[in-house]
C-alpha positions in Angstrom: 77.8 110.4 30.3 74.1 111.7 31.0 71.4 109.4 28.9 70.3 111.3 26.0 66.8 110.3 27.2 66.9 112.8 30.0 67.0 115.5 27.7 63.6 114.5 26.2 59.9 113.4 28.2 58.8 110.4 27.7 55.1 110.5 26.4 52.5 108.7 28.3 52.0 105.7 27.4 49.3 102.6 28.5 48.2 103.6 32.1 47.7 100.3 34.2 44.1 100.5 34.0 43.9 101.3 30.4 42.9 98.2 27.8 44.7 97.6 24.9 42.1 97.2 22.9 40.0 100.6 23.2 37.6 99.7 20.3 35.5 96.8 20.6 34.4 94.7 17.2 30.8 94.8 16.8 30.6 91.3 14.9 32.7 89.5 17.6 31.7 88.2 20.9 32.5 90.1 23.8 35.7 88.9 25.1 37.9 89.8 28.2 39.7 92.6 27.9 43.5 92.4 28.4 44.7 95.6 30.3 48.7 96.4 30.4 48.3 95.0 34.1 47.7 91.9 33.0 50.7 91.1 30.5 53.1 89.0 32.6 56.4 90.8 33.2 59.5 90.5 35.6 59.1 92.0 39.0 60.8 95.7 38.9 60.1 96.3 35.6 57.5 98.4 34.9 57.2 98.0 30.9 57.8 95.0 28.8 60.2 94.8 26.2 57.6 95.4 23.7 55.9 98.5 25.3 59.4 99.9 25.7 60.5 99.8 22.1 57.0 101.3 21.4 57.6 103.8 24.2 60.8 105.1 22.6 59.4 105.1 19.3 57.0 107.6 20.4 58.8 109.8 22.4 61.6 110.5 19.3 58.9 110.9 17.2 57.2 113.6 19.4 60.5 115.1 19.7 61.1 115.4 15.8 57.7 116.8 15.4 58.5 119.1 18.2 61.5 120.3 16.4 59.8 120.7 13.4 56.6 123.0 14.7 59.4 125.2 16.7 61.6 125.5 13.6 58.9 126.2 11.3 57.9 128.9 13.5 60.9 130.5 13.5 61.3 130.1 9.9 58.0 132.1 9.3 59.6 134.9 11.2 62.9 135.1 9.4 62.3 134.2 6.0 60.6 137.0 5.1 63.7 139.4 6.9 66.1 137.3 4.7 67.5 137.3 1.3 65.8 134.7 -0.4 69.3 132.7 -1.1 70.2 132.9 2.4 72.7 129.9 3.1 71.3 129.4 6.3 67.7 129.2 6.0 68.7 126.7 3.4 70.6 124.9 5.9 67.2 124.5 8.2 65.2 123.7 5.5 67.3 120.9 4.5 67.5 119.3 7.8 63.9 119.8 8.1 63.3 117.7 4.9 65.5 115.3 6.5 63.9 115.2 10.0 60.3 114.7 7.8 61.5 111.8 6.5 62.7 110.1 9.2 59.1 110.2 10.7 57.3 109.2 7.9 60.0 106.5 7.6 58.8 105.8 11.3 55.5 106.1 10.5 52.0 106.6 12.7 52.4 106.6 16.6 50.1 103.6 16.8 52.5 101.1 14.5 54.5 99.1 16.7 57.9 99.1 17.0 60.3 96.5 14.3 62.7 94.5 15.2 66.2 96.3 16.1 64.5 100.0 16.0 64.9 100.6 19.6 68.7 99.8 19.6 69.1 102.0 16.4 66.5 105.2 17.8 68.5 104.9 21.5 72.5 104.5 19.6 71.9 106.8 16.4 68.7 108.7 16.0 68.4 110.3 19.3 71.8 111.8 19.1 70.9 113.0 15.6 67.5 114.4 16.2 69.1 116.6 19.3 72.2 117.7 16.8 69.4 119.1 14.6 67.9 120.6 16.9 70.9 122.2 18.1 72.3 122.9 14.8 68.9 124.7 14.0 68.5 127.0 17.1 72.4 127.8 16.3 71.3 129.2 12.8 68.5 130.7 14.2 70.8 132.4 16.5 73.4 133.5 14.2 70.6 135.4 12.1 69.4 137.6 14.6 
């Protein structure tokens, strides 16, 4: 079975001669920065685990905004075409309420990743995000 992560980019993420701290303090002392270059990590692998949960974090919640933008979009075109009790615009908006929460439940792009949310975003989210996206465009389809 194909990865579910080639059905998605990958955002960028640090470049190697990007530092991880972009905004110096103005009360501390100047120290050295720390690029992504610099953190120690087995040869062949080109993130840490750290970055990598972070990575994926990012790119599923680019995806669900992605999914929300498109769907909204096509929401402004049909709803006005539809009956207002339409089952199926319903449908969408529901599973766009649900799609919001998950990424406020995943909160800003910058947080880093918990504990356990890589293994739960690569085994369960992923595959549910993609559903909704499919179930959407399905509806989307069926009302034209």
């Amino acid at each position: 079975m194909r990865s579910l992560w080639n059905l998605i980019p990958l955002p960028s993420f640090l470049r190697r001669a990007e530092t991880v701290a972009s905004i110096p303090c103005p009360r501390c002392a100047p120290a050295p920065a720390t690029t992504a270059a610099d953190v120690p990590r087995p040869a062949g692998q080109p993130f840490t685990a750290a970055e990598w949960g972070q990575v994926v974090r990012v790119a599923v919640i680019d995806k669900i905004d992605e999914v929300l933008s498109e769907s909204y979009a096509l929401l402004a075109d049909h709803t006005p075409s539809e009956p207002a009790h339409s089952e199926d615009l319903a449908r969408i908006r529901r599973i766009r309420t649900a799609l919001t929460a998950i990424a406020e439940d995943l909160g800003p792009r910058a947080r880093r990743a918990r504990p356990g949310e890589r293994d739960w975003i690569e085994s369960e989210l992923l595959s549910t995000v993609l559903s909704a996206e499919t179930e959407i465009g399905r509806l989307f389809a069926g009302l034209r």
